[in-house]
N, C-alpha and C positions, 0 to 999 in steps of 0.2 A: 504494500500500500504506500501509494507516494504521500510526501509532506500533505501537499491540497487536500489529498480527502483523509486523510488523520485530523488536522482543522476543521471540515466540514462533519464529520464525526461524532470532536468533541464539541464541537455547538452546538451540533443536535444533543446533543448532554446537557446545555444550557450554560456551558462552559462559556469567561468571560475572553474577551481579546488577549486579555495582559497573560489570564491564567494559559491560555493555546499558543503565545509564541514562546512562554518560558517555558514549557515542556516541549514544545520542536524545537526551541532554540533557532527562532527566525524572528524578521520582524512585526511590529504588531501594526505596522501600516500593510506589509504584505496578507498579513490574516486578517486584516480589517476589509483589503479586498474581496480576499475568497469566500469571506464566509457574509458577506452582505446582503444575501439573495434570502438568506434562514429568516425566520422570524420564530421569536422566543414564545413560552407559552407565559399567563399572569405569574405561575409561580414560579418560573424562571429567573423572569424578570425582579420577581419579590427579593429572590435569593440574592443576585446578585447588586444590587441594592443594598441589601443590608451589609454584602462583603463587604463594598465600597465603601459602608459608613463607616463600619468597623474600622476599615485601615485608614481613612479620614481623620479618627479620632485617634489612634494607636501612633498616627505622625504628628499631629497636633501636640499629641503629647510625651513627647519626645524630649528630653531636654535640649538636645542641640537643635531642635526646632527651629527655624524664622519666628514661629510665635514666640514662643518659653524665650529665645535669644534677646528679642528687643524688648521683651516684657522685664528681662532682667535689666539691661539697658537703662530703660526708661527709671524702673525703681531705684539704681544706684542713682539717677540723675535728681528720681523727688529726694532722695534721702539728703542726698548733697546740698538741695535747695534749701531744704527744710533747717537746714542747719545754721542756715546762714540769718534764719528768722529768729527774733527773741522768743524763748518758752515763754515768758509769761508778759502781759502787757502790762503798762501802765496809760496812766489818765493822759498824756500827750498822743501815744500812738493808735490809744484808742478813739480821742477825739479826730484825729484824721482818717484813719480808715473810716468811720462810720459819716465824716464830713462828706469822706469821696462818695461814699454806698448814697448818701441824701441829697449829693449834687446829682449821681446818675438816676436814681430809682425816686426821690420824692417828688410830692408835691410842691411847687414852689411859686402857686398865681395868688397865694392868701398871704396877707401880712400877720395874720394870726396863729394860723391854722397850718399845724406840724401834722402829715401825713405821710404814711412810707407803707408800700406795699410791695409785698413780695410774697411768693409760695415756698421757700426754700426756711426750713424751719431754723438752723444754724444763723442764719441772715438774720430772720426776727430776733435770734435770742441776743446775738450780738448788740445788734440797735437797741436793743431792751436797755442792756448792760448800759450803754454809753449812756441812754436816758436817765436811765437810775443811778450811775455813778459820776457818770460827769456834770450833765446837765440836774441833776438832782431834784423830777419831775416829783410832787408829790403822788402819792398811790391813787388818790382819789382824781388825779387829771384826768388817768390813763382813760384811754377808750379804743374797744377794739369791733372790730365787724370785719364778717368772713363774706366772700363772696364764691361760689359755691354752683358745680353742676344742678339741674334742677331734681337729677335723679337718685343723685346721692344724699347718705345719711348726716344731716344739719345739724341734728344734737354733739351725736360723734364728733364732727367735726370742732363744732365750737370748744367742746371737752376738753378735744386736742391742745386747741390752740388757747384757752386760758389758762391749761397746765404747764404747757411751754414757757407762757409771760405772766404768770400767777397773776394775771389782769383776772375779777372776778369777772362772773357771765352777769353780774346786776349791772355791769358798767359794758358789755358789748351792745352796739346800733342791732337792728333787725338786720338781718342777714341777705345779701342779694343773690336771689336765683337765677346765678346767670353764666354762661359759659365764657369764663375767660381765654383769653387773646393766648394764653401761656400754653392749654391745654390742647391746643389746636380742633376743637371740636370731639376730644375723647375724653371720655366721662373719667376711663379710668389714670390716664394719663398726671391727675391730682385729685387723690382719694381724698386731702383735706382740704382743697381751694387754697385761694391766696389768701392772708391777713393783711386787713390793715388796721396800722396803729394810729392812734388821734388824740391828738391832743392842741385844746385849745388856750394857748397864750402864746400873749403877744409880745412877752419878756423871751422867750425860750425863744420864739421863731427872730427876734432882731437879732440873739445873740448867731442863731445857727448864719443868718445872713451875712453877719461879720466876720464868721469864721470862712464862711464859701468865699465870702470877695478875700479875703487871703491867699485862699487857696488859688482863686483865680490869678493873683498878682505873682505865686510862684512859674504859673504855667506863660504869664505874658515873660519872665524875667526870663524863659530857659527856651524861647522861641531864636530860631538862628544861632 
């Protein structure tokens, strides 16, 4: 029996391209041609399928992988970064980062009225912090309202988010049923909605306004 019909043989077995030229030891564009004309049965097809994933994931998980490679990569590169950041902040570094987070993400058309929204729960706690310890908002300013798919659970959610900001729920707005810009139309895509934090004075928002035209006047000073 010549090479061709040993390949057309084992595909009638449901035998794969790769598996027919490493047993004849030819090529797998050669036995790609010969055996082209076959057509596998569903469970053929199932089988070899499932080889495929197997050895998909058997190289994936590889260490000398491309993946596992630059995954390591990458990790020595956060660790490195991360080192170069202080463990622990104080009142200067915290009032900038969270200046920056309320020049990008707040509200800023009220001369009163301190709003900052976001979905990403680390982000509210942070802002929290700066509020409570820098700006030293009392507990009773705070005010918080969730905005929220229409389909999802509204209590949960608020749960959530006044145990994140130990903001009580007697001091959150009624809640808006509405699919935020962030979620792109998937309900599940943010299981707790976005928060926002509120607070009305007009001492708290001149100061934050002094702080941003600072900030501003670094970014005119290191233009060119």
């Amino acid at each position: 029996m010549g090479v061709r019909e040993k390949a057309l043989r084992l595909r009638k077995q449901g035998r794969s391209v790769r598996e027919i030229a490493q047993e004849l030891q030819c090529s797998k564009g050669s036995v790609s041609v010969w055996v082209r004309g076959i057509a596998l049965t569903k469970v053929q097809k199932a089988r070899l399928k499932k080889n495929q994933d197997v050895g998909r994931a058997k190289a994936a998980a590889h260490p000398n992988s491309p993946k596992n490679k630059w995954a390591m990569i990458r990790a020595k590169i956060s660790d490195s970064a991360r080192q170069e950041m202080p463990l622990q902040y104080d009142h200067i570094l915290l009032k900038v980062l969270c200046v920056g987070l309320y020049w990008g993400e707040g509200y800023k058309k009220s001369n009163a009225l301190f709003v900052f929204v976001n979905s990403d729960p680390l982000m509210i706690k942070v802002m929290m912090a700066f509020l409570r310890k820098v700006c030293l908002v009392p507990e009773e300013k705070f005010r918080g309202r969730l905005q929220i798919h229409p389909s999802l659970d509204v209590r949960l959610a608020e749960k959530f988010w006044s145990d994140l900001t130990f903001i009580p729920l007697s001091q959150f707005h009624k809640p808006s049923l509405a699919v935020s810009r962030s979620s792109k139309g998937i309900r599940k895509t943010l299981p707790f909605g976005t928060f926002r934090i509120i607070i009305s004075d007009v001492y708290l928002k001149s100061r934050i306004n002094g702080w941003l035209k600072a900030v501003s006047l670094w970014a005119n000073s290191s233009v060119g």
